[in-house]
C-alpha positions in Angstrom: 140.9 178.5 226.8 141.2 182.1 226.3 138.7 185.1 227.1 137.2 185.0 223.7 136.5 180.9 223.5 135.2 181.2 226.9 132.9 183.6 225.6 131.8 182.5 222.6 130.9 178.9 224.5 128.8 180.3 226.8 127.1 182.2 224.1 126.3 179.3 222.4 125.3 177.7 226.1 122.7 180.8 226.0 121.3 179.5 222.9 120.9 175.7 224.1 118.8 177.6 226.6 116.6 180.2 224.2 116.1 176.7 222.3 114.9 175.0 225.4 112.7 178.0 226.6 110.8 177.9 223.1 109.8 174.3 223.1 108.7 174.6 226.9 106.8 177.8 226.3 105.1 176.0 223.2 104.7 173.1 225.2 102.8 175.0 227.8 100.7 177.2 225.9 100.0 175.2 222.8 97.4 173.5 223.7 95.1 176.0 225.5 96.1 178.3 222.1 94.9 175.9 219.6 91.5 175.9 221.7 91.6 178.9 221.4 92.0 179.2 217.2 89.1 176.5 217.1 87.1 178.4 219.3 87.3 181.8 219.0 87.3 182.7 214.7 87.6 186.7 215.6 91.5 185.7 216.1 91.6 187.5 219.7 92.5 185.1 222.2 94.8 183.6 219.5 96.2 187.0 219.3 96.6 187.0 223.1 98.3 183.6 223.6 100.7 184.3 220.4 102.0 187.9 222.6 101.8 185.7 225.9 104.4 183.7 224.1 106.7 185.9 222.9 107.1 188.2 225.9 107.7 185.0 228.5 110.4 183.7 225.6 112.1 187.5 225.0 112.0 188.1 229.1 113.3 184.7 230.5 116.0 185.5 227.4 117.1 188.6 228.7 115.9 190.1 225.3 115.0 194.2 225.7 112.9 196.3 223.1 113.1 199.6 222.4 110.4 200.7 219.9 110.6 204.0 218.1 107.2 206.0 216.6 104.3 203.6 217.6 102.2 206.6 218.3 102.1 206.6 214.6 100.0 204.0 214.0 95.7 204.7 214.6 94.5 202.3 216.5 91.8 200.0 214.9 93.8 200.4 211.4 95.4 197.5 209.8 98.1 197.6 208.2 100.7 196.0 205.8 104.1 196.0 207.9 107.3 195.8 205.9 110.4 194.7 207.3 114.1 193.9 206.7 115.2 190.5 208.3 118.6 190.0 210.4 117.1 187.2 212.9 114.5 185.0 213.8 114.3 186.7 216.6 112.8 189.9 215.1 109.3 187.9 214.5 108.8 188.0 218.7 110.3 191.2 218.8 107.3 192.5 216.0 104.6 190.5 218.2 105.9 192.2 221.3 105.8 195.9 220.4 102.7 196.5 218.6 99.6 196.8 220.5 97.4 195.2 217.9 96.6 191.9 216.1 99.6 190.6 213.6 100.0 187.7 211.1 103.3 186.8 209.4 104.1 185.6 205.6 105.8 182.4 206.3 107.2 179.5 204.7 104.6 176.6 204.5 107.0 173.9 205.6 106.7 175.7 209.5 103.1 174.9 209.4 104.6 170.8 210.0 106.0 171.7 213.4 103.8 170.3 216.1 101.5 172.5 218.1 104.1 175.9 216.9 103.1 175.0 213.1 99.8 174.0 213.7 99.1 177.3 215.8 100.2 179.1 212.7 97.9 177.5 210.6 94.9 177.7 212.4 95.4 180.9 213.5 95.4 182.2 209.9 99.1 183.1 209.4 100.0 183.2 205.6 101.8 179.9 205.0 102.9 180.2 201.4 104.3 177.0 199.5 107.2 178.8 197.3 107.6 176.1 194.9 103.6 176.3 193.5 103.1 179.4 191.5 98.9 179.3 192.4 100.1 179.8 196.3 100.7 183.4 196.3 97.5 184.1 194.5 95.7 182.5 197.7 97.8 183.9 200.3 97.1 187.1 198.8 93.4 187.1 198.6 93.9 185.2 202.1 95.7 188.3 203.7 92.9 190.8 202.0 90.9 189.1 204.2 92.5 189.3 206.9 92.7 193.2 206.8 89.0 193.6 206.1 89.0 191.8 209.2 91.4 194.6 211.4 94.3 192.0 211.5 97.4 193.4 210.3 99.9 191.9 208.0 103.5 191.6 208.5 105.9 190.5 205.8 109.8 190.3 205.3 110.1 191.1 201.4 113.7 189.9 201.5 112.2 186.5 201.8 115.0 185.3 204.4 117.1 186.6 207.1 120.1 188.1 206.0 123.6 186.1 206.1 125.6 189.2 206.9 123.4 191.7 208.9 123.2 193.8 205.5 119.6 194.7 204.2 119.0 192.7 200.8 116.8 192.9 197.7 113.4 193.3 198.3 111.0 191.0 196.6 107.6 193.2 194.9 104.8 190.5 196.7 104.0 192.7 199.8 103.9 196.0 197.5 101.5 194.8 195.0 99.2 193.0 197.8 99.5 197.0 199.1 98.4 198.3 196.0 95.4 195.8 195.4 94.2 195.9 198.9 95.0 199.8 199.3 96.2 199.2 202.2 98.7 201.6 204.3 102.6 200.4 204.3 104.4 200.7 207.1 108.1 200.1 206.9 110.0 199.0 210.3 113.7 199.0 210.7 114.7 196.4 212.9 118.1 196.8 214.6 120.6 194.7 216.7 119.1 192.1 216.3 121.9 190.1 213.9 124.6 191.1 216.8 122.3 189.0 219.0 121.2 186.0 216.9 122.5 185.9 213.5 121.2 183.3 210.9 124.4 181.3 210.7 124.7 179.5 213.9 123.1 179.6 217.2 125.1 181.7 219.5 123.3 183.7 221.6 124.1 187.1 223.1 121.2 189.3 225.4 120.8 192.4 224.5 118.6 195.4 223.2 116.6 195.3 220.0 115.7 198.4 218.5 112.2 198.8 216.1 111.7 202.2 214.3 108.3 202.2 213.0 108.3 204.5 209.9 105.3 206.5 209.0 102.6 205.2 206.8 102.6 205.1 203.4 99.5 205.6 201.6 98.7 203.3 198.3 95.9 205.3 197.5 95.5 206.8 193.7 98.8 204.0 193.1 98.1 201.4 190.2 100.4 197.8 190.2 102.8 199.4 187.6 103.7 201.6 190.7 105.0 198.7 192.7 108.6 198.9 191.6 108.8 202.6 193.1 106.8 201.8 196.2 109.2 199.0 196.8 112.1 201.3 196.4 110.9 203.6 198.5 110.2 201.7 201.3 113.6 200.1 201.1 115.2 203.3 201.2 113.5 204.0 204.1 114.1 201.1 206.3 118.1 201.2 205.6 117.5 205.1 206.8 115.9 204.0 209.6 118.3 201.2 211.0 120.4 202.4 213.7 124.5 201.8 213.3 
């Protein structure tokens, strides 16, 4: 077996192991979370147990984060975070490096998953069921709610991770939820992390992810026929953003 076999095995060995980690971490802190969704409505301790999560999983995985312009983001502002989409693993990496309270836009079918999917659910993540047209209309009076309420949204307008680490199309759903709710967009470039998890397959190499938070963009004074632009800009600005 040469170099490069021996390598790619015990990269796929590492992600037997990030697999394992997951389930024990849910296994562990599930419980005492989903007390936590049923008791506490303001989304806090939710909040807490959902970060707990993440940083014992990107840690144990030998997973690093680097986060770029943080300090422009006010603190008690929510926001609307756009984002492209290389890995799954850039949903702990998000949960990790802000400061504040996030919920994702997610597939509904995750919300099946015991205690992980149930945890989304009652913890007020937006669970959209693609195939029913009336779904987005509730997610997106769901998430105005939700940033009345200081919790900020996060949402991956390609609507999957990318198959070859390039930045995709951007679907318009996050900009005209933007433009209705008025709410600040803030685009985040994530990098690196398709070189350490890409979609196709599940080997796993440690490394550094990189987030570069852009600066705000203000939908104020914007109508919904603006949407296409907004989308375009952000776009642009992400794929400036990422780093080579």
């Amino acid at each position: 077996m040469d170099a490069r076999n021996t390598f790619q095995f015990t990269a796929f060995l590492r992600g037997l192991l990030l697999i394992l980690s997951a389930a024990g971490y849910t296994a562990i802190l599930g419980p005492p979370a989903l007390v936590a969704c049923l008791l506490d409505p303001s989304g806090r301790w939710p909040s807490f147990f959902q970060r707990t999560w993440v940083n014992w999983l990107l840690r144990s995985n030998g997973i690093r984060l680097r986060s770029i312009g943080l300090e422009q983001l006010e603190k008690g502002q929510s926001y609307i975070l756009v984002s492209n989409h290389a890995s799954i693993l850039d949903i702990p990496g998000i949960i990790s490096a802000l400061s504040f309270p996030v919920r994702f836009v997610a597939k509904k079918s995750l919300g099946w998953f015991p205690l992980f999917g149930w945890f989304l659910s009652l913890s007020h993540h937006i669970l959209i069921d693609r195939k029913k047209a009336n779904s987005a209309l509730v997610s997106l009076k769901k998430a105005g709610a939700l940033l009345k309420n200081g919790i900020s949204i996060v949402v991956f307008p390609e609507g999957t991770r990318t198959p070859d680490g390039q930045v995709k199309n951007f679907k318009e759903g996050a900009f005209l939820l933007a433009l209705q709710s008025k709410a600040q967009i803030v685009p985040v470039s994530i990098s690196r992390s398709y070189q350490i998890l890409p979609r196709t397959g599940w080997c796993f190499r440690p490394g550094l992810i990189e987030l570069n938070i852009g600066e705000p963009i203000s939908t104020e004074g914007l109508s919904l026929r603006e949407a296409h632009q907004l989308r375009k800009k952000v776009r642009d600005t992400i794929i400036k953003n990422l780093k080579t």
